[in-house]
C-alpha positions as CSV (number, residue, x, y, z in Angstrom):
1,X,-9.1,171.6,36.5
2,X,-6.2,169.0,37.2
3,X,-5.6,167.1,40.3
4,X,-4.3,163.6,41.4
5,X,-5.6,160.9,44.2
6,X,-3.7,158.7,46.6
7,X,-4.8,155.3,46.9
8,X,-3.8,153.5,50.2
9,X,-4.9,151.2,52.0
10,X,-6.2,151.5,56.1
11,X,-6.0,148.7,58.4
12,X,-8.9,149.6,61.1
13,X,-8.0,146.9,63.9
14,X,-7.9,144.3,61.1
15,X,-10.8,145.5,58.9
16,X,-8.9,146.3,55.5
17,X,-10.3,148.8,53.3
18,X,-9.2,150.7,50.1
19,X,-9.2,154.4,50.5
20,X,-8.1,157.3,47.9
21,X,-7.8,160.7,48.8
22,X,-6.5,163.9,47.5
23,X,-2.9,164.9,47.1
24,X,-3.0,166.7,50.1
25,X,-5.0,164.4,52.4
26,X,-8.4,165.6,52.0
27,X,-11.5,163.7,50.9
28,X,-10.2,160.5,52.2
29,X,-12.5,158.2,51.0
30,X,-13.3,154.6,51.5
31,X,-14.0,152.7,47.8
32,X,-13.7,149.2,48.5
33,X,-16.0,148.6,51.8
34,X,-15.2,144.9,52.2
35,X,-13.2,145.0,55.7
36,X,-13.5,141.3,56.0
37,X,-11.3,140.7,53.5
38,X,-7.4,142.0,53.6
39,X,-6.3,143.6,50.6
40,X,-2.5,145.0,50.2
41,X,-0.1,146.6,47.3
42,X,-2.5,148.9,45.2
43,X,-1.6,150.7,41.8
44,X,-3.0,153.1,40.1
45,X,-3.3,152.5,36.1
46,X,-1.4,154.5,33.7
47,X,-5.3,156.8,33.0
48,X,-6.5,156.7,36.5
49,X,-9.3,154.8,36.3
50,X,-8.8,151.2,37.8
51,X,-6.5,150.2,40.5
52,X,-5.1,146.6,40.6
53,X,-4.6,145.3,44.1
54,X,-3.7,142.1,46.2
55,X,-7.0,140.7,47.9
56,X,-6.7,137.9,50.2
57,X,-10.3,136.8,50.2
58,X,-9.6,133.5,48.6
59,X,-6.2,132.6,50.9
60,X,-3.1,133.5,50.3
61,X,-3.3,136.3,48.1
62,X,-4.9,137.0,44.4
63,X,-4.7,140.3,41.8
64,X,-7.8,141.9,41.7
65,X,-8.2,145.7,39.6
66,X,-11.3,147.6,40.4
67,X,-13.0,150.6,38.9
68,X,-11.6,154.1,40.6
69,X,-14.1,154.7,42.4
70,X,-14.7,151.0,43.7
71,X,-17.0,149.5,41.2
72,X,-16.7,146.2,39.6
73,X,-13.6,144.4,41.2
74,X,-12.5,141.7,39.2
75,X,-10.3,138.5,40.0
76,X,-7.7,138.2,37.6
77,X,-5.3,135.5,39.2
78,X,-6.5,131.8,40.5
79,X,-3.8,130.3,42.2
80,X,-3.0,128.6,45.5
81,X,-0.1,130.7,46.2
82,X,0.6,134.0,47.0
83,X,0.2,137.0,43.9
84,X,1.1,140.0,45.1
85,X,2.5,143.9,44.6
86,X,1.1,144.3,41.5
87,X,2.3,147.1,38.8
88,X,0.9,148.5,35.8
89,X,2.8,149.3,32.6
90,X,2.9,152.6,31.1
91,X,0.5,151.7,28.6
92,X,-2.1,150.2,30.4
93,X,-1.3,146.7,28.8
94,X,0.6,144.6,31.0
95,X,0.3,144.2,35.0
96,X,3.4,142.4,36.9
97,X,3.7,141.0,40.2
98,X,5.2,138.5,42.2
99,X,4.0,135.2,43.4
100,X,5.6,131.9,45.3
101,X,3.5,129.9,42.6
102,X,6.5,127.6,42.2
103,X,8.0,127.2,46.1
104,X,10.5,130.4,44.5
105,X,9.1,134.0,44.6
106,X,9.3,135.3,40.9
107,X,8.5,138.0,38.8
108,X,5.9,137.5,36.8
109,X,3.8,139.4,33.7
110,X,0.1,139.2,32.5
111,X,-1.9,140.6,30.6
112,X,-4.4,143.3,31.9
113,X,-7.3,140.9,31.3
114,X,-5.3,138.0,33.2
115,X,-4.5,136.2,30.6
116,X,-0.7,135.2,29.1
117,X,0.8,134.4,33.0
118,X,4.7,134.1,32.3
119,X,7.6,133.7,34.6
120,X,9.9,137.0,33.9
121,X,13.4,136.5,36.4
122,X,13.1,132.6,36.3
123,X,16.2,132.8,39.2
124,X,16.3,130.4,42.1
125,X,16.5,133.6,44.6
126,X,13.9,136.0,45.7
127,X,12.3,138.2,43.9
128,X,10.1,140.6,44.7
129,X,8.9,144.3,44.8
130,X,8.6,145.3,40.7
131,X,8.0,148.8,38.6
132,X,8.1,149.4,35.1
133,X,10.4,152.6,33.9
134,X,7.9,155.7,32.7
135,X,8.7,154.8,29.0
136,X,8.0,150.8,29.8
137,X,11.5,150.0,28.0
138,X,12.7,148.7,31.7
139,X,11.4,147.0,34.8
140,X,13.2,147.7,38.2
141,X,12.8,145.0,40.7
142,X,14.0,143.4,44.3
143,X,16.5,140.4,44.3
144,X,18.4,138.4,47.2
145,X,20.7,136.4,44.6
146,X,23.2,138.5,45.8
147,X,23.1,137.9,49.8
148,X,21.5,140.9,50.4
149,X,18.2,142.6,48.9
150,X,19.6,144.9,46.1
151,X,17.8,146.3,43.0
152,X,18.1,145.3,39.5
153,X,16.6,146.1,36.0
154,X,15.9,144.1,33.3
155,X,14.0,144.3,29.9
156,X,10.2,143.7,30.2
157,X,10.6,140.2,28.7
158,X,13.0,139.4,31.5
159,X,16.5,139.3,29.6
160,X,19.5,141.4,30.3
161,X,19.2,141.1,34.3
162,X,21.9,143.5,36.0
163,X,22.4,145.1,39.4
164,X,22.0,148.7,39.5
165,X,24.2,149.4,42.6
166,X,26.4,147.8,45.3
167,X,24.9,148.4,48.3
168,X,26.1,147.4,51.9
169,X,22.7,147.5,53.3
170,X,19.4,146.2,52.0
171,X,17.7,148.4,49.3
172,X,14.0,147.7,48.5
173,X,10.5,149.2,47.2
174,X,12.0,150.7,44.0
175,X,9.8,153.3,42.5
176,X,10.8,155.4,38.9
177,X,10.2,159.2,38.8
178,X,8.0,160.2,35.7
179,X,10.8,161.6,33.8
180,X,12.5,158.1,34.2
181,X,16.1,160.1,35.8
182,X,15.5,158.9,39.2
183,X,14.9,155.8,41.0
184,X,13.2,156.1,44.7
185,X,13.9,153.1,47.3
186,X,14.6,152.1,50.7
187,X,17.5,151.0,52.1
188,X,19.1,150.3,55.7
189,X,22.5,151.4,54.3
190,X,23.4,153.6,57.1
191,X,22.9,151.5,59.9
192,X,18.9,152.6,60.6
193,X,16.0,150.8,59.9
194,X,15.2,151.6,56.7
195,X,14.7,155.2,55.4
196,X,14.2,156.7,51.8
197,X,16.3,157.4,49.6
198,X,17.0,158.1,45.8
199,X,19.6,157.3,43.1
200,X,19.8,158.6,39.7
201,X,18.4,155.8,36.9
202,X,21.6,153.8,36.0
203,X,22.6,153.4,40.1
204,X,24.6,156.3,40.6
205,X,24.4,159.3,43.1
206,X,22.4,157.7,45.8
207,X,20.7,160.4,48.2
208,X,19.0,159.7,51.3
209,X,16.1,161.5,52.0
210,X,14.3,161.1,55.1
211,X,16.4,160.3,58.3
212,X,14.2,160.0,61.5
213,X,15.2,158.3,64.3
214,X,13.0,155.0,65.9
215,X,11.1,154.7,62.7
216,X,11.2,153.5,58.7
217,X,10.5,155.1,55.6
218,X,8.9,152.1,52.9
219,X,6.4,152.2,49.9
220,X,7.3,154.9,47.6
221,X,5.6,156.6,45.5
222,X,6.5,159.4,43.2
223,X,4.1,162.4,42.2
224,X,2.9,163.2,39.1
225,X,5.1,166.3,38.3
226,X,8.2,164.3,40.6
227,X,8.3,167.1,42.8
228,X,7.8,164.9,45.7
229,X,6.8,161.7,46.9
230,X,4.6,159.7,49.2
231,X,5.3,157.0,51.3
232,X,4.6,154.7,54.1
233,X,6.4,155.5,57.3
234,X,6.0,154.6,61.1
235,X,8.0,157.0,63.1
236,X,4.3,157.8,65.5
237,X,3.8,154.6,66.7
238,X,1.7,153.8,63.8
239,X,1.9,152.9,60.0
240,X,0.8,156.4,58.1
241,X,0.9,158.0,54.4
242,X,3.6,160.8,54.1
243,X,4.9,162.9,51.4
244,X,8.5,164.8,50.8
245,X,9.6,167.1,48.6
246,X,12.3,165.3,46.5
247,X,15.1,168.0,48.2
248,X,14.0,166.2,51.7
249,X,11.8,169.0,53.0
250,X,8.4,169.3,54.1
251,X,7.7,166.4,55.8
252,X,4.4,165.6,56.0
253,X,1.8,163.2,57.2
254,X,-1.2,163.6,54.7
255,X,-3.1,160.5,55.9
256,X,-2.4,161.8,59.3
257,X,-5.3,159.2,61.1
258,X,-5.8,157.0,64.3
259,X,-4.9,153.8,61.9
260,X,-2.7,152.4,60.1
261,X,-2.6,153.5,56.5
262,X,-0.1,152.2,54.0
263,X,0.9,150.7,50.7
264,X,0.2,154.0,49.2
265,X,0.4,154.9,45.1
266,X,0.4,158.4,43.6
267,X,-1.8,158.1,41.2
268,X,-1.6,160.0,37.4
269,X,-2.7,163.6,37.2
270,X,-6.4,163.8,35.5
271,X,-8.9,166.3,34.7
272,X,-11.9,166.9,37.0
């Protein structure tokens, strides 16, 4: 039997947890149990069995990855600054994030272990929000260098920086489907705070998806199969875990909980 987990994490009055739970919000499931500490921006890796994650135990924010089922987290960055929204490659080898290391938010690579720390964008503006592409030949990212937040791709040594699309608005959170076609992302385009939307790989045919009035749509995330995806949105008052067929239909709050639940990352299908 095949299935897939969520991993999200749930702020509970400010006690921060890591939870999983199944594709369909069941079996939510705390695996972290250290609510002192706030953690943020969790990824699955490529197999499913660890999830890297931002831990802010020690300050400002570190990378920490941690067995599946919340054994055996392990510190991987030691800095002062800020490491955050970490990203696995497709194979497993390479983890990238952001950090204000150098008074300049970058992109930056490192080995799985935490070794081999290198600047990737080396750009004076802000970079931030990072995903590799499904076959790992490209890594979509978040840059102000052009006024506004807009999305670019480059290689994953950092050459051959380009802008995917001119948008008006802001677009953010980039997330790659599984067949690498479709890019998800957020974007305040239209006017709204922002809501989800997708655009086909090389910036084209952008499509919104979600449009809800008095909320936003952030965080996606796409399923295994990319027949839908999950996401963070607050249009009840409160942060919560969604999911939406790619088609924008079916609506629907999976972590659907008295707290706020976000940061959310479909995780790859595996056998049970």
């Amino acid at each position: 039997m095949e299935t897939s987990k969520i991993a999200f994490v749930r702020d509970r009055d400010g006690l921060f947890d890591i939870f999983t739970m199944n594709e369909d919000g069941t079996d939510q499931t705390n695996i972290t149990r250290t609510p002192d500490y706030e953690k943020d921006h969790v990824s699955w890796s490529p197999n499913g069995t660890r999830i890297a994650y931002c831990d802010r135990r020690h300050g400002k924010g570190e990378i920490y990855v941690i067995n599946a089922d919340g054994s055996e987290p392990r510190r991987l960055t030691h800095n002062s600054a800020p490491d955050l929204r970490s990203h696995w490659s497709p194979d497993g080898q390479t983890i990238i994030f952001c950090t204000d290391r150098h008074d300049n938010v970058e992109i930056y690579a490192m080995n799985s272990d935490g070794s081999n720390q290198r600047n990737l964008t080396n750009h004076p503006a802000y970079e931030l929000e990072s995903t590799f592409s499904p076959d790992g030949s490209k890594i979509a990212f978040t840059t102000d260098r052009d006024g506004k937040t807009q999305i670019y791709v480059m290689k994953p040594d950092g050459s051959e920086q380009k802008r995917l699309h001119v948008s008006q608005g802001n677009d953010e959170d980039p997330a790659w489907s599984p067949d690498g076609k479709w890019i998800a992302f957020k974007s305040d385009r239209d006017g709204k705070r922002s809501q989800l939307y997708i655009m086909r790989a090389d910036g084209s045919d952008p499509r919104r998806l979600t449009n809800v009035e008095g909320g936003g749509a952030m965080e996606p995330s796409w399923s295994p199969d990319g027949s839908a995806i999950s996401f963070t949105g607050d249009w009840e008052g409160r942060q919560q875990i969604y999911r939406i067929d790619i088609d924008g239909k079916n609506l629907t709050n999976l972590s659907n909980s008295s707290t706020k639940d976000f940061a959310g990352d479909w995780g790859p299908t595996i056998k049970i």
